[in-house]
PDBQT receptor file of N, H, CA, C and O in Angstrom, charges set to zero:
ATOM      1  N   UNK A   1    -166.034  89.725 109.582  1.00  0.00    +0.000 N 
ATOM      2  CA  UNK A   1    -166.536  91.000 109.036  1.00  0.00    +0.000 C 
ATOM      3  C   UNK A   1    -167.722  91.468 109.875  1.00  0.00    +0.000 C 
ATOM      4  O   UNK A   1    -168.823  91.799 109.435  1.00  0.00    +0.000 OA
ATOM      5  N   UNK A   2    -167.248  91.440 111.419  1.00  0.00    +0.000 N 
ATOM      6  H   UNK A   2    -166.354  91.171 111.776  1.00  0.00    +0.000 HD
ATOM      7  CA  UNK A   2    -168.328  92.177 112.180  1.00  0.00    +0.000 C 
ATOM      8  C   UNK A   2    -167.876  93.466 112.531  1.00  0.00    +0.000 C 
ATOM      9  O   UNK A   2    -166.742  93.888 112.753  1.00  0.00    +0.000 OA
ATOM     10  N   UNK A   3    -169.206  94.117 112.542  1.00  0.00    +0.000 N 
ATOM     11  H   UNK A   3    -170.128  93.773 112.362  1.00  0.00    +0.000 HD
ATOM     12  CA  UNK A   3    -169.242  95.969 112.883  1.00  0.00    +0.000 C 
ATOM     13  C   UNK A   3    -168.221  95.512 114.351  1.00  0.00    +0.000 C 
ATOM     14  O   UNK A   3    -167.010  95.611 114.544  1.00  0.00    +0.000 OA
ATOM     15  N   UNK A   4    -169.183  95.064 115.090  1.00  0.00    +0.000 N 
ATOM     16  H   UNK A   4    -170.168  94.983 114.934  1.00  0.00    +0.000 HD
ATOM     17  CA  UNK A   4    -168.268  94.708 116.709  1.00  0.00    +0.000 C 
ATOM     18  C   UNK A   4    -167.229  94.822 116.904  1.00  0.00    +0.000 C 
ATOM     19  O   UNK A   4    -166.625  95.643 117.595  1.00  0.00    +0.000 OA
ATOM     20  N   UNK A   5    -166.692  93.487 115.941  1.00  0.00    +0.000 N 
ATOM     21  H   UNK A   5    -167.182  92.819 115.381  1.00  0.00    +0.000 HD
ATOM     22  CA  UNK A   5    -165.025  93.444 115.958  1.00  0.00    +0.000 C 
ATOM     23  C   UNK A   5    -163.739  94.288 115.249  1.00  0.00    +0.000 C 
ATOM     24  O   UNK A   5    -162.526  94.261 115.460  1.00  0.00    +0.000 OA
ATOM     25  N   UNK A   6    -164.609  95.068 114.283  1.00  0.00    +0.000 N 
ATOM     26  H   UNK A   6    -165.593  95.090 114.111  1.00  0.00    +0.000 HD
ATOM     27  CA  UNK A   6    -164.360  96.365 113.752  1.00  0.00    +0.000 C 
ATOM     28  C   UNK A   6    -164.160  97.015 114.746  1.00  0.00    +0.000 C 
ATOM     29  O   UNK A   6    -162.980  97.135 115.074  1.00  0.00    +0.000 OA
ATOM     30  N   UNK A   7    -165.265  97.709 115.641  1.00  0.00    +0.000 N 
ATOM     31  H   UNK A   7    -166.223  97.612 115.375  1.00  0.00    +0.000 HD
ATOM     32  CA  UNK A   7    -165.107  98.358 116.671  1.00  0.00    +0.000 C 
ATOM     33  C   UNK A   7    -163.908  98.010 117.872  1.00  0.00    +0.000 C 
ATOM     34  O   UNK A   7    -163.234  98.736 118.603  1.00  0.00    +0.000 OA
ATOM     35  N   UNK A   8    -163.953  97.294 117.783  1.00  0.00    +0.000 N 
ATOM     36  H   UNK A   8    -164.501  96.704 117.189  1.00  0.00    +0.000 HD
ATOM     37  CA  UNK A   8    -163.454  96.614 119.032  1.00  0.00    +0.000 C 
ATOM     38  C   UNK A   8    -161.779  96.357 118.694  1.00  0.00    +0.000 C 
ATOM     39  O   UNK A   8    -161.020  96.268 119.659  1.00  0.00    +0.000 OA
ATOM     40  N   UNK A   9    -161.352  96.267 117.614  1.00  0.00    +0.000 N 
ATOM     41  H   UNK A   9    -161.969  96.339 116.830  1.00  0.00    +0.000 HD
ATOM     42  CA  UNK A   9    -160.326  96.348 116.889  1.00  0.00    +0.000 C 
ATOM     43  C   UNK A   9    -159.711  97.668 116.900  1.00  0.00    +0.000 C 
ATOM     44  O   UNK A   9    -158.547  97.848 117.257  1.00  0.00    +0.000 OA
ATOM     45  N   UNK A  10    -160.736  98.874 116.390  1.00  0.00    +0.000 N 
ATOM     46  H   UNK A  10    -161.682  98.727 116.100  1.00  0.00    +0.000 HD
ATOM     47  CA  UNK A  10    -160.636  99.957 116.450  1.00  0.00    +0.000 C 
ATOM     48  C   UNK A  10    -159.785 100.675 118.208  1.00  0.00    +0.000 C 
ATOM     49  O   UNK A  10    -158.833 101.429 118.413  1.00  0.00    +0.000 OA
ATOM     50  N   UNK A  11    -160.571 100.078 118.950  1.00  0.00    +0.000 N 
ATOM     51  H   UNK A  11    -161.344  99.466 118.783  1.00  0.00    +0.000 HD
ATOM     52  CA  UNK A  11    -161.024 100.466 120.188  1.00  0.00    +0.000 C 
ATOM     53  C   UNK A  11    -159.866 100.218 120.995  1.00  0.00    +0.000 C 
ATOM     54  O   UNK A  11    -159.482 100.947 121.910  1.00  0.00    +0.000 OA
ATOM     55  N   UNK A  12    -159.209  98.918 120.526  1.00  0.00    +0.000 N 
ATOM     56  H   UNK A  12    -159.521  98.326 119.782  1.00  0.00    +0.000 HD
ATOM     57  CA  UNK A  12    -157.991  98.462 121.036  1.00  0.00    +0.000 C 
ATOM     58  C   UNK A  12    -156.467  99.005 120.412  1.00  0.00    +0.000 C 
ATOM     59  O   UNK A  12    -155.476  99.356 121.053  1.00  0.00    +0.000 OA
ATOM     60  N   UNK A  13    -156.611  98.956 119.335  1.00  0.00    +0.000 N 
ATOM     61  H   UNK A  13    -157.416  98.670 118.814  1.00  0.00    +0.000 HD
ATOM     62  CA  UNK A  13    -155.681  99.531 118.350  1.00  0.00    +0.000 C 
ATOM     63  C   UNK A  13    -155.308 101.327 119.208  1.00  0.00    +0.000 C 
ATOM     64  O   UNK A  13    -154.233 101.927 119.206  1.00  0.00    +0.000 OA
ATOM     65  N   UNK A  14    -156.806 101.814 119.928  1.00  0.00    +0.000 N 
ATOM     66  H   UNK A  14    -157.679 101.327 119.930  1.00  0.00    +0.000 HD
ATOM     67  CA  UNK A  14    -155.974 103.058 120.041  1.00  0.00    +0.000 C 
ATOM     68  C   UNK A  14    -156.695 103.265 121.526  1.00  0.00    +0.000 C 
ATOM     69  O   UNK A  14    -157.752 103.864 121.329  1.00  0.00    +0.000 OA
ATOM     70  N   UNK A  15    -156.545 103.042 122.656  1.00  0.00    +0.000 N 
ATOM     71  H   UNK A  15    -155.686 102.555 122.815  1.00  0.00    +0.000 HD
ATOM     72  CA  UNK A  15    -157.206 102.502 124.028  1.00  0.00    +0.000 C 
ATOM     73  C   UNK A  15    -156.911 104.013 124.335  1.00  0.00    +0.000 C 
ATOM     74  O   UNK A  15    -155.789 104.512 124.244  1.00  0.00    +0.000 OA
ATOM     75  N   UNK A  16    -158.165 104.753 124.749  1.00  0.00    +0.000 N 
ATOM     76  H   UNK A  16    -159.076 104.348 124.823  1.00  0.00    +0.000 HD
ATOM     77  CA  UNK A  16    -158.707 105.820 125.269  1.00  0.00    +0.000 C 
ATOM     78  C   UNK A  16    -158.914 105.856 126.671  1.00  0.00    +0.000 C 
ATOM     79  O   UNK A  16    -160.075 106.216 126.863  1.00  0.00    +0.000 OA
ATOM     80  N   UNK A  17    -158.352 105.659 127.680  1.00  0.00    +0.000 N 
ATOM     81  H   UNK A  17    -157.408 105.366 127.524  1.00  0.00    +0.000 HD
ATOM     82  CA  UNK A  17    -159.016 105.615 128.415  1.00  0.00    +0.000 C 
ATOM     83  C   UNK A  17    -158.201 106.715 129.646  1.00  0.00    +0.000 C 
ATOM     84  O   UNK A  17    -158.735 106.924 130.735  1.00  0.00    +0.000 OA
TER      85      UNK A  17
């Protein structure tokens, strides 16, 4: 239950790049 891995979960789940 980290913000981070939240993020980072987030971040991967929808890769912006």
């Amino acid at each position: 239950m980290n913000l981070v891995v939240q993020l980072v979960c987030h971040i991967v789940s929808h890769p912006n790049l």
